[in-house]
C-alpha positions as CSV (number, residue, x, y, z in Angstrom):
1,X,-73.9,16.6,47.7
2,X,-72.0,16.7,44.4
3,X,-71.0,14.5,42.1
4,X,-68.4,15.4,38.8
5,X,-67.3,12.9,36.5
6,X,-64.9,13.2,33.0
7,X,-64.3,10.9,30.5
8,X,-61.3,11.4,28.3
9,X,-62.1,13.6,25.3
10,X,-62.1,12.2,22.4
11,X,-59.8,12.3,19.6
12,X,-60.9,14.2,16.3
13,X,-59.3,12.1,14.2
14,X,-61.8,9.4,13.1
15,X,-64.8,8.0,13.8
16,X,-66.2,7.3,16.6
17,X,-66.2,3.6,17.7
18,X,-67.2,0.8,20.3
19,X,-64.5,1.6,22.7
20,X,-65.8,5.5,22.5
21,X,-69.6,4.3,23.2
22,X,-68.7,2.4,25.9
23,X,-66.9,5.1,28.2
24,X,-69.5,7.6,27.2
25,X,-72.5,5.3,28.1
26,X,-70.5,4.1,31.8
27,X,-70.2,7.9,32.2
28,X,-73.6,8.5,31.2
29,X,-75.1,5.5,33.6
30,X,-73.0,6.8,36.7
31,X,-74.2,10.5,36.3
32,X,-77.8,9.2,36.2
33,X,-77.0,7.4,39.4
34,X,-76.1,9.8,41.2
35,X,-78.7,12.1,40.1
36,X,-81.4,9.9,41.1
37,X,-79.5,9.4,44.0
38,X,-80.2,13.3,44.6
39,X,-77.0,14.5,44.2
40,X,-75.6,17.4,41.8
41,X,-74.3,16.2,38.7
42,X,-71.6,17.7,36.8
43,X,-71.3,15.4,33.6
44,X,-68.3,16.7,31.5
45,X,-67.3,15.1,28.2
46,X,-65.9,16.7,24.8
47,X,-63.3,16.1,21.8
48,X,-60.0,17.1,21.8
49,X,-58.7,18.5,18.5
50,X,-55.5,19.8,17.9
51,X,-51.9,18.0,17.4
52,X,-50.0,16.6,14.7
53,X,-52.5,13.6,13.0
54,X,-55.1,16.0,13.4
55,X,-53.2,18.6,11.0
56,X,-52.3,15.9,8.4
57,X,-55.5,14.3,8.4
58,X,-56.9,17.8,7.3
59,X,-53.7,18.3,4.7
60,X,-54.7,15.0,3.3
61,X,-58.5,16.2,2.7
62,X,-57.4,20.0,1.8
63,X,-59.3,21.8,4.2
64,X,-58.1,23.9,7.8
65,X,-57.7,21.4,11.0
66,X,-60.4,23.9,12.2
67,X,-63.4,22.7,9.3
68,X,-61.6,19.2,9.5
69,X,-62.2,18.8,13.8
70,X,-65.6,20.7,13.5
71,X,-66.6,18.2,10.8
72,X,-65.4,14.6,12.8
73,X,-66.9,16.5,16.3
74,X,-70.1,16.4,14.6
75,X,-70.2,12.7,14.3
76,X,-69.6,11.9,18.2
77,X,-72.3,14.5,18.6
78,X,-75.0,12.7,16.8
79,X,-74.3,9.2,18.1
80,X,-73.8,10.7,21.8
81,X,-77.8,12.1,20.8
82,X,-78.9,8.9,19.8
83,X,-77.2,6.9,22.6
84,X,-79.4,9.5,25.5
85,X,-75.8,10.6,26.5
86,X,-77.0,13.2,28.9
87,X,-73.9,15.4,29.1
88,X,-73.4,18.8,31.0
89,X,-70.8,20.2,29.2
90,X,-69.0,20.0,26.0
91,X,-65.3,20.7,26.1
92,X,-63.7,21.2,22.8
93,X,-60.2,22.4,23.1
94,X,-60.0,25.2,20.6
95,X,-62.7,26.9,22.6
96,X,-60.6,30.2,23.3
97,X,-61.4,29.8,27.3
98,X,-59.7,27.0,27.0
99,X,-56.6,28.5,25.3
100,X,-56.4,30.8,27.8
101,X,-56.6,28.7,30.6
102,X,-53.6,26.6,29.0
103,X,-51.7,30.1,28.2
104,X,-52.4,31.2,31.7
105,X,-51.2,27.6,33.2
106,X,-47.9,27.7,30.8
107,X,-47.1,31.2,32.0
108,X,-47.3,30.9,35.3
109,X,-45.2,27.5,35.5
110,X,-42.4,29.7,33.6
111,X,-41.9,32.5,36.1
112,X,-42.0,29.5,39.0
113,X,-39.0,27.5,36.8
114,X,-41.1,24.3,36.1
115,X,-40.5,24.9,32.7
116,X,-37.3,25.3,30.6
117,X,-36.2,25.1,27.1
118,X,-33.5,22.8,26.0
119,X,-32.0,20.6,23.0
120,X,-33.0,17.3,22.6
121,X,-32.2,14.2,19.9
122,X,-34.1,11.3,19.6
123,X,-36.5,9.0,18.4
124,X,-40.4,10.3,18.2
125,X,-43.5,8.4,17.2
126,X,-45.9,10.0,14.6
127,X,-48.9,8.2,16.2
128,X,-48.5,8.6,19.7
129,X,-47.3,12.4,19.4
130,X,-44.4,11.4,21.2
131,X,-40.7,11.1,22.2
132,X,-39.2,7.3,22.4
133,X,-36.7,6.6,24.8
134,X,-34.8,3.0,25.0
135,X,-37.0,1.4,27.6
136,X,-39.9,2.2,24.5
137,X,-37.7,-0.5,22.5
138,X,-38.8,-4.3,22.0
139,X,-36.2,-7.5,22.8
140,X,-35.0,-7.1,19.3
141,X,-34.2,-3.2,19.8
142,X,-36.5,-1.8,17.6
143,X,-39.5,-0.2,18.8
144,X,-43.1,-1.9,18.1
145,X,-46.0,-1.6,15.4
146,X,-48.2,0.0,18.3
147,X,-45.8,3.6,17.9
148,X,-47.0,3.6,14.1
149,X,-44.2,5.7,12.2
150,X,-41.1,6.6,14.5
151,X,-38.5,9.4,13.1
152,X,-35.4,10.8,14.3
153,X,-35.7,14.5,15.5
154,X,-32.9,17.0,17.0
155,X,-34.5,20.2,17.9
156,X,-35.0,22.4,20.9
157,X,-38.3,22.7,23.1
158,X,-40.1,23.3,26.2
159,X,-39.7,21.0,28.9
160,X,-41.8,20.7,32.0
161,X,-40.0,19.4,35.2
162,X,-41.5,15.7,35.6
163,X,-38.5,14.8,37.5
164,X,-38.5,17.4,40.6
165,X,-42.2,15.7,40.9
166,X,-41.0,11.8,41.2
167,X,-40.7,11.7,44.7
168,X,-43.4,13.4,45.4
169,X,-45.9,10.9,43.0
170,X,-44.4,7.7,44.7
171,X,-45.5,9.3,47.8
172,X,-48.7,10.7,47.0
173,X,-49.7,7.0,45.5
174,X,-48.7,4.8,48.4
175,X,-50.8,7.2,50.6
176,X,-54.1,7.5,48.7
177,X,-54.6,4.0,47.3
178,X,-57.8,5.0,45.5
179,X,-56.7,7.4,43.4
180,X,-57.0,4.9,41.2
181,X,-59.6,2.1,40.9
182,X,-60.1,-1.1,40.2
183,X,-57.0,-1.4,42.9
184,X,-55.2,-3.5,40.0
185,X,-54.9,-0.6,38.6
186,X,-53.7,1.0,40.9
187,X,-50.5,-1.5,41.5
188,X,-49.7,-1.0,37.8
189,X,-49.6,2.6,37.7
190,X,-47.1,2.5,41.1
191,X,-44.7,0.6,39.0
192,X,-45.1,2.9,35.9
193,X,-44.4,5.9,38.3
194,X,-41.2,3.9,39.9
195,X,-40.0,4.0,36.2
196,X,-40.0,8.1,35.3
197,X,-36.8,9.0,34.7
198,X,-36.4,12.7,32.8
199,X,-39.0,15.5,32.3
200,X,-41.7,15.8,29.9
201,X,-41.7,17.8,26.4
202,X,-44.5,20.1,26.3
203,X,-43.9,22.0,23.4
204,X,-43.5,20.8,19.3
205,X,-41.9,23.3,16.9
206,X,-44.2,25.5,14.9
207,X,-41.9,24.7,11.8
208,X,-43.6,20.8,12.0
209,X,-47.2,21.6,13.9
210,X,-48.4,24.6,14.2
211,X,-52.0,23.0,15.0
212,X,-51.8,23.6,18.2
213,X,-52.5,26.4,21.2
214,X,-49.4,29.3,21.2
215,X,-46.9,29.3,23.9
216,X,-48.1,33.0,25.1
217,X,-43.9,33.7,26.0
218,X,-42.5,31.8,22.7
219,X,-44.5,32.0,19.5
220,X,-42.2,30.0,17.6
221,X,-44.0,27.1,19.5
222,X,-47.3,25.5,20.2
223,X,-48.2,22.5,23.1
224,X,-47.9,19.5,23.2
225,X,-51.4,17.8,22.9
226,X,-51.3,15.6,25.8
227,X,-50.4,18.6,28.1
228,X,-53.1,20.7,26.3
229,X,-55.7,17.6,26.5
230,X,-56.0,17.2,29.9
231,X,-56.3,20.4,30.8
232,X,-59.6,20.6,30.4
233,X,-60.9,18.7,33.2
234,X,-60.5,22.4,34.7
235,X,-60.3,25.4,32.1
236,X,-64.0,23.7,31.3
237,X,-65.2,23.3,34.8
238,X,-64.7,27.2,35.4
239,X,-60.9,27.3,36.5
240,X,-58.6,30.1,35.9
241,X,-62.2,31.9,34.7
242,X,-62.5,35.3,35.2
243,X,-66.3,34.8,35.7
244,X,-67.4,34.5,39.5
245,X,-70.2,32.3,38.3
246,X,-67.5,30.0,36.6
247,X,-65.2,30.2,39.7
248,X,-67.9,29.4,41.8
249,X,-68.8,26.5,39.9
250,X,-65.5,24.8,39.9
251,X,-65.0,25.6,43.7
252,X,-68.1,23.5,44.3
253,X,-67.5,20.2,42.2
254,X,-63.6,19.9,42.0
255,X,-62.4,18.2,43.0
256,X,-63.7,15.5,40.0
257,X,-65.1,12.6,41.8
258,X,-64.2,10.0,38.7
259,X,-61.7,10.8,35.5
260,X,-62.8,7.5,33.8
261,X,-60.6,6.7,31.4
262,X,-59.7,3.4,29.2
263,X,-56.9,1.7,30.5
264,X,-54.5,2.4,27.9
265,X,-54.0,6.3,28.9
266,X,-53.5,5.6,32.5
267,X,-49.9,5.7,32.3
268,X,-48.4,7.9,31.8
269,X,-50.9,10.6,30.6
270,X,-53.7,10.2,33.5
271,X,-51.5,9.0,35.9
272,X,-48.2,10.7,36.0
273,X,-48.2,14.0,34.0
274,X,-51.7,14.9,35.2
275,X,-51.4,14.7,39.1
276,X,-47.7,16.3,38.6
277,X,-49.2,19.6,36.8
278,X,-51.7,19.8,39.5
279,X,-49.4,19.4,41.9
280,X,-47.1,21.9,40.2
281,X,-50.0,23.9,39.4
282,X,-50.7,24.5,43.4
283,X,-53.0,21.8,43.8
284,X,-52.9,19.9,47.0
285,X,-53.1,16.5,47.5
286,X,-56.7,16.1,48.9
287,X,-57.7,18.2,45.6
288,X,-56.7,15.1,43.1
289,X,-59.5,13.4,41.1
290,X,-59.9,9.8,41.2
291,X,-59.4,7.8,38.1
292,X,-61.9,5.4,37.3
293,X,-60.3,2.9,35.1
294,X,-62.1,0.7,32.8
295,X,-60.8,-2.1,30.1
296,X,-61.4,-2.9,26.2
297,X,-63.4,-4.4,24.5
298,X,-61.9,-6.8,22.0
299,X,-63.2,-9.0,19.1
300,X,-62.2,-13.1,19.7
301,X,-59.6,-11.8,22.2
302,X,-58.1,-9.5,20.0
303,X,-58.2,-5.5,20.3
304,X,-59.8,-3.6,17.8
305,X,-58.4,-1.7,15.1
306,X,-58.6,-0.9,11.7
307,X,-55.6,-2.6,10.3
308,X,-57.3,-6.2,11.6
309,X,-60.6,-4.9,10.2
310,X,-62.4,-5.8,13.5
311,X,-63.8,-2.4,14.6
312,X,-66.9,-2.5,16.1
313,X,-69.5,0.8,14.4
314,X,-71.6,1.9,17.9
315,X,-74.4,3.5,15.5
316,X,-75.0,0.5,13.4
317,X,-75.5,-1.8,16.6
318,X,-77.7,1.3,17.5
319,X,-79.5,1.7,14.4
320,X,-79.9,-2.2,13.7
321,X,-81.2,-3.0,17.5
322,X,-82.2,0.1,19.0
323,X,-79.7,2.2,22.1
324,X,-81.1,0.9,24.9
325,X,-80.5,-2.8,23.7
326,X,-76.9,-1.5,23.1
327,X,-77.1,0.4,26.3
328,X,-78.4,-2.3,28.5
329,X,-75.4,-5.1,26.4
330,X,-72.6,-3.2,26.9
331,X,-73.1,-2.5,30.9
332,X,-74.5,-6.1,31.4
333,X,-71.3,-7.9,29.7
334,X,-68.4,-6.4,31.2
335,X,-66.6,-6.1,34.2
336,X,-65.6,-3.0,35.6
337,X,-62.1,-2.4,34.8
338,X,-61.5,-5.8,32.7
339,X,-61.6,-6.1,29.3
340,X,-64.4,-8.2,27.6
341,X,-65.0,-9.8,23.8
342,X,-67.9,-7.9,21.9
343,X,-70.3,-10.8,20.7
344,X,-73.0,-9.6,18.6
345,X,-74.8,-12.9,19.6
346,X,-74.3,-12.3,23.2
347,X,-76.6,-9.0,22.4
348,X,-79.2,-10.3,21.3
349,X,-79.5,-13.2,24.1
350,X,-79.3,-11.0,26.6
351,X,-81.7,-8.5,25.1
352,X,-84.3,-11.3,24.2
353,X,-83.9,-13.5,27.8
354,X,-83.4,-10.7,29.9
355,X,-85.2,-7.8,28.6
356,X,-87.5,-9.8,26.3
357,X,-88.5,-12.2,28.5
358,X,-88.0,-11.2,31.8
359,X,-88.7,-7.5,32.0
360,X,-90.9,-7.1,29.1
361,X,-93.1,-10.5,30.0
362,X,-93.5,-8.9,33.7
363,X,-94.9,-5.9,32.7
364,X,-97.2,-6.8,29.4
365,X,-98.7,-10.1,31.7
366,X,-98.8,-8.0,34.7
367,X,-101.1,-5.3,32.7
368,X,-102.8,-7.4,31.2
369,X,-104.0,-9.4,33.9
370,X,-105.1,-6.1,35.8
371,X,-107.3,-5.2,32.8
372,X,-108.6,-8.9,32.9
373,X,-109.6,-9.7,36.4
374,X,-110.0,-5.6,37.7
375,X,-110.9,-3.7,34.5
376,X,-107.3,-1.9,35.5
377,X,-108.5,-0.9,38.8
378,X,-106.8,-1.2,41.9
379,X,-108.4,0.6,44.9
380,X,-107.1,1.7,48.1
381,X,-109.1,-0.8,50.1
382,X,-108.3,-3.7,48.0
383,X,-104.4,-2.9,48.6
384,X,-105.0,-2.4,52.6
385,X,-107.4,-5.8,52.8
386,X,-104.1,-7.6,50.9
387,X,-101.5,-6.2,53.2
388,X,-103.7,-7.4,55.8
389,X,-103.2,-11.0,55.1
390,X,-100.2,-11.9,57.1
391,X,-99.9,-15.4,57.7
392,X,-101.7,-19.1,57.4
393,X,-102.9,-18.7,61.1
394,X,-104.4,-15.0,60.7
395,X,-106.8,-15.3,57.7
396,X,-107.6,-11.6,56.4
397,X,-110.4,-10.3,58.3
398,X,-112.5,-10.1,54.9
399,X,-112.4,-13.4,53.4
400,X,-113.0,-16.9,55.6
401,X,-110.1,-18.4,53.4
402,X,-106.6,-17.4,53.5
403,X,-105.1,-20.1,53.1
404,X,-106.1,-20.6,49.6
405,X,-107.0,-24.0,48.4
406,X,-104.8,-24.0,45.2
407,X,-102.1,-26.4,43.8
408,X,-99.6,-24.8,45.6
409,X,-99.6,-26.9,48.6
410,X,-102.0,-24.3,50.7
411,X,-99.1,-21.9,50.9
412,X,-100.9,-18.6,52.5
413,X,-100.1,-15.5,50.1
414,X,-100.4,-12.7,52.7
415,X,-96.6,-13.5,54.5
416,X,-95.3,-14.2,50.9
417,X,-96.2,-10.7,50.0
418,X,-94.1,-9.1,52.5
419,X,-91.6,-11.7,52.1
420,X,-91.4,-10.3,48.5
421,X,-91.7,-7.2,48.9
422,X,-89.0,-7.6,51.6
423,X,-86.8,-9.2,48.7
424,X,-87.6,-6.5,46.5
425,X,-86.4,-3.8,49.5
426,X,-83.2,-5.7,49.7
427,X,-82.6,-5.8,45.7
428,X,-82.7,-1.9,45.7
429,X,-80.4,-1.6,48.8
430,X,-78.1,-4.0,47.3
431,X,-78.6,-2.2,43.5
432,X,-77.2,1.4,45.3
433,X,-74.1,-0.4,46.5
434,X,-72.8,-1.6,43.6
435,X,-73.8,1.5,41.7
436,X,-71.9,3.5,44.1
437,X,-68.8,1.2,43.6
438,X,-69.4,1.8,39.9
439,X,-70.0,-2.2,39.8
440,X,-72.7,-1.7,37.5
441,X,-72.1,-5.2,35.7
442,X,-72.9,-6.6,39.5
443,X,-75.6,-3.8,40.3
444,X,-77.6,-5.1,36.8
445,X,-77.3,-9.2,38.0
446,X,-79.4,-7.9,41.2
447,X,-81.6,-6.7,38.8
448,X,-82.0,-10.0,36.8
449,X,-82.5,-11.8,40.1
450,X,-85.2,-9.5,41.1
451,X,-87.2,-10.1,37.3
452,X,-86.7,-13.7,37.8
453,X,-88.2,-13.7,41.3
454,X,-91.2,-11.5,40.1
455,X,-91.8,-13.7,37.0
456,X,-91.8,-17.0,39.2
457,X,-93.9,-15.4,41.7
458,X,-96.7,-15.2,38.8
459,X,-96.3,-19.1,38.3
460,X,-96.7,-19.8,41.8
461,X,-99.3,-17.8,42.9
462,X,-101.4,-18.5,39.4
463,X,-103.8,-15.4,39.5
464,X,-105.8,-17.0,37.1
465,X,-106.9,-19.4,39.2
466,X,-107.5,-17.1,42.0
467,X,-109.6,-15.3,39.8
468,X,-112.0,-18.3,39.6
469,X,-112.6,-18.1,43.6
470,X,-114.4,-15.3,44.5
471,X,-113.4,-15.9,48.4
472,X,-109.8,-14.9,46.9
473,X,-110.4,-11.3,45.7
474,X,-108.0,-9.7,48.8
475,X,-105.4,-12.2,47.4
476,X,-105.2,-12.1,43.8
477,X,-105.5,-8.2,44.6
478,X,-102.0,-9.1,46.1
479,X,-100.9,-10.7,43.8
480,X,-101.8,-8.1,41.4
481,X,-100.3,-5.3,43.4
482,X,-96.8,-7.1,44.5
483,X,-96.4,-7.7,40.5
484,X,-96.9,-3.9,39.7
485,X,-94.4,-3.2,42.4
486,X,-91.8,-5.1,41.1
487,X,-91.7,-4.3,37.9
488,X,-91.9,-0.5,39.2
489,X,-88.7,-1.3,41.4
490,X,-87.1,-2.8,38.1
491,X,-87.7,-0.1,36.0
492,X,-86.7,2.6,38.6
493,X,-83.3,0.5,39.2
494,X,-82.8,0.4,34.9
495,X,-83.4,4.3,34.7
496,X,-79.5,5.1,34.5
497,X,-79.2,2.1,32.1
498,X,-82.3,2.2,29.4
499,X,-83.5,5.6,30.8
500,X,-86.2,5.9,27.6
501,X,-87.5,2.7,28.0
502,X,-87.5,2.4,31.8
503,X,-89.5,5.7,31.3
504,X,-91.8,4.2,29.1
505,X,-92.6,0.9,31.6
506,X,-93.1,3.6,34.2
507,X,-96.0,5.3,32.0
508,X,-97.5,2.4,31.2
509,X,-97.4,1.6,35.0
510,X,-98.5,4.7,35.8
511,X,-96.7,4.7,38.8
512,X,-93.8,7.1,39.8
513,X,-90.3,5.8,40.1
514,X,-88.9,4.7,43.3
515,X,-86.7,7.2,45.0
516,X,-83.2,6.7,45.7
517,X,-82.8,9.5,48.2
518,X,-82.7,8.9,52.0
519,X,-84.8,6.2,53.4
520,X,-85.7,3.8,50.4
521,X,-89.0,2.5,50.5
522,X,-91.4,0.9,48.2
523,X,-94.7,3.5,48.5
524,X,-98.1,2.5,48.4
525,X,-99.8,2.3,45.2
526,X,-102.0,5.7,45.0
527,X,-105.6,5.9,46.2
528,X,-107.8,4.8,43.3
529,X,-105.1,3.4,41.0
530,X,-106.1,2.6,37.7
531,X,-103.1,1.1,35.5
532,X,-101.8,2.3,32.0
533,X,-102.5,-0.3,28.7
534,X,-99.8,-2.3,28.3
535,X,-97.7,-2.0,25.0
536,X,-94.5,-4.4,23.8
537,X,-91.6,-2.0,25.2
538,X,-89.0,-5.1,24.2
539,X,-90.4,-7.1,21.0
540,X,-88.4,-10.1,20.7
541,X,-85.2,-9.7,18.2
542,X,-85.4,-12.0,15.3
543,X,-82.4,-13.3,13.6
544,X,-83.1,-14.6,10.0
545,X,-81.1,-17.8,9.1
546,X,-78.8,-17.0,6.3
């Protein structure tokens, strides 16, 4: 089994903010998944680097786009380091396999006449790399702040023949409703594809950009960046390679199981020119990717962006509270495919109550309390003589009293045991489902549930008053041993989201993670199982009063 998931690449053209962390750490999360899940993974993310901004950005600071993309790559590359991004390939798109993958692609779509060159007039926007036609134009007939600087060109260029591929899309889309998810999605990228109307421009002068890959037929022209761009969901996943090893590899993973993408490049880019140049490309339709579409994040309802000054910096949140509270935050707080309001506050509440607090507390007082009462020992025979005790009426064949005389209303711990352990079964099962629906928001509540279960389960069994009874020892060993398991089923289910800390609970533990492959069960603590000293993986986070 295989599993290959994209995320768009990311613009060299800035920094690297929230919006960025967020897809790359939903990518990450899913590829984890699925590798525990014992799957293949094929985890490709990257930068794109040429086009017009790119070139004046680099005019502006006097050096080539080349040293100008080189120098901004290196700043997603750090953060995607410190944020445990745990990519298998790096696309950058002036990597010369790539150009000649997109050379290749551009010749071949020539001699088949999906290309042609022609004259064209009309209105372009500077920011969005793009022509502007009248449906682009607001009530009032000019067209909006969001296309930045708009000029007036008249100039000839390559076109690509969106048009011949209309019918085709509408079809495609009503027949394969999931090639697109959340479904809501879906419906709005139906009615974008009702709307084409002309082909695409794939080429930009060299006498304005010539930061860009060569037409190999035309030199007096490079491509246009979108066209270039997502091209390399293929050229680096080993298509059009002349290496068998590279051929190989992208006959066994495409097609991609999930282009996720932010909801703002679904249409048209993802959407509509990307199926069509597969489809003109030879593709057929059972070999499109799905598109995995997720939302912003906005500040007080508004989106981001540097003219509001409301940007969001991803590696101060890192450095100020550590990745995996950032991690854990921005999984926990959004819904898949809707957008959600960044809340610094909301960070650290869910960090302190639910990592803090609830996995944190389970693990250090779980420890601490099998140091206390069994020197960190758990044996073998104490974990069969607990599993033994199986209801009120069947005391364990070791001890007289079973049904333990506590405050608890003489509620016999043996069938609660497997009743939680039965809970814990179902948490996992449930966990897998919503993982595999890319639901992680949904997947991590399960996992909440399951901490406040095992953290209530300490206050009602009271070990340390089983402690006091010596007739008890079977049943505080239970006690003992359902705690460890939970918090081992807890950390197991958070590798994907905190994978360093999870990790680190699992050391201390000393117990292996659950597996997610086949037939999940919870194993048996190991013969002679002595536990690891417990250490504060989640000290509380502190806000000082101004």
């Amino acid at each position: 089994m295989k599993y290959f998931i994209t995320t768009a690449i990311d613009y060299t053209n800035g920094a690297p903010h929230i919006g960025h962390a967020y897809e790359k750490i939903l990518a990450d999360v899913l590829a984890r998944f699925q590798r525990l899940r014992g799957r293949e993974v094929f985890f490709l993310t990257g930068v794109d680097q040429h086009g017009q901004k790119v070139q004046q950005a680099a005019e502006k600071q006097g050096i080539l786009p080349q040293a100008f993309t080189d120098q901004v790559s290196q700043h997603f590359l750090k953060l995607w380091e410190q944020l445990f991004i745990s990519y298998d390939a790096w696309a950058a798109t002036t990597e010369e396999k790539h150009r000649r993958v997109v050379k290749n692609i551009l010749s071949d779509l020539v001699a088949r006449d999906w290309l042609y060159k022609a004259s064209y007039s009309g209105h372009y926007s500077i920011r969005q790399e793009q022509f502007l036609t009248d449906k682009e134009r607001g009530e009032d007939g000019n067209f909006g702040p969001e296309w930045g600087e708009v000029v007036f060109f008249e100039e000839e260029n390559w076109y690509f023949r969106l048009s011949r591929c209309k019918e085709w899309l509408l079809q495609f889309l009503e027949k394969h409703p999931r090639f697109v998810v959340p479904e809501f999605r879906g419906n709005e990228l139906q009615n974008a594809a009702a709307k084409v109307a002309g082909d695409l421009c794939v080429s930009r002068p060299k006498s304005r950009l010539s930061w860009g890959i060569e037409f190999p037929f035309d030199s007096n022209f490079v491509t246009y960046v979108w066209f270039d761009a997502l091209i390399n969901y293929i050229s680096f996943a080993g298509y059009g390679s002349e290496d068998v090893s590279e051929k190989t590899h992208f006959d066994k993973y495409w097609p991609c199981d999930h282009h996720l993408i932010g909801k703002d490049i679904m249409a048209p880019a993802h959407g509509i020119y990307w199926p069509c140049m597969l489809h003109a490309m030879g593709f057929a339709d059972d070999q499109m990717p799905q598109l995995l579409v997720h939302g912003f994040w906005n500040s007080r309802g508004e989106k981001m962006s540097k003219s509001l000054g409301n940007i969001v910096d991803p590696k101060l949140l890192a450095d100020r509270y550590g990745a995996s509270a950032l991690r854990y935050y921005m999984m926990r707080d959004i819904v898949m495919g809707r957008d959600a309001d960044f809340n610094e506050e909301r960070l650290i509440n869910r960090y302190n109550t639910e990592l803090s607090n609830g996995l944190g507390n389970l693990v250090q007082r779980t420890l601490s309390m099998v140091h206390r009462y069994r020197a960190g020992n758990l044996s073998s025979k104490s974990t069969d003589a607990a599993n033994n005790c199986v209801a009120p009426s069947t005391p364990c064949s070791s001890s007289p009293s079973a049904t333990l005389k506590t405050d608890f209303k003489n509620v016999a711990l043996a069938a609660s045991f497997e009743s939680h352990r039965q809970a814990d079964l179902a948490s996992i099962k449930e966990y897998c489902e919503q993982m595999e629906s890319s639901q992680v928001h949904a997947a991590l509540e399960i996992i909440v549930n399951l901490l406040y279960r095992a953290n209530a389960f300490v206050d009602t069994t009271a070990p340390w008053k089983l402690a006091k009874d010596p007739a008890a020892a079977d049943q505080l060993d239970g006690v003992l041993i359902t705690l460890l398991q939970s918090a081992r089923v807890a950390a197991s289910l958070l590798m994907p989201i905190i994978p360093v800390t999870a990790e680190e609970i699992l050391r201390q533990l000393a117990l292996e993670p659950i597996s997610l492959v086949g037939d999940i069960t919870i194993p048996s603590l190991p013969k002679d199982y002595v536990a690891g000293q417990p250490t504060p993986v989640f000290p509380r986070i502190v806000v000082e009063e101004s």
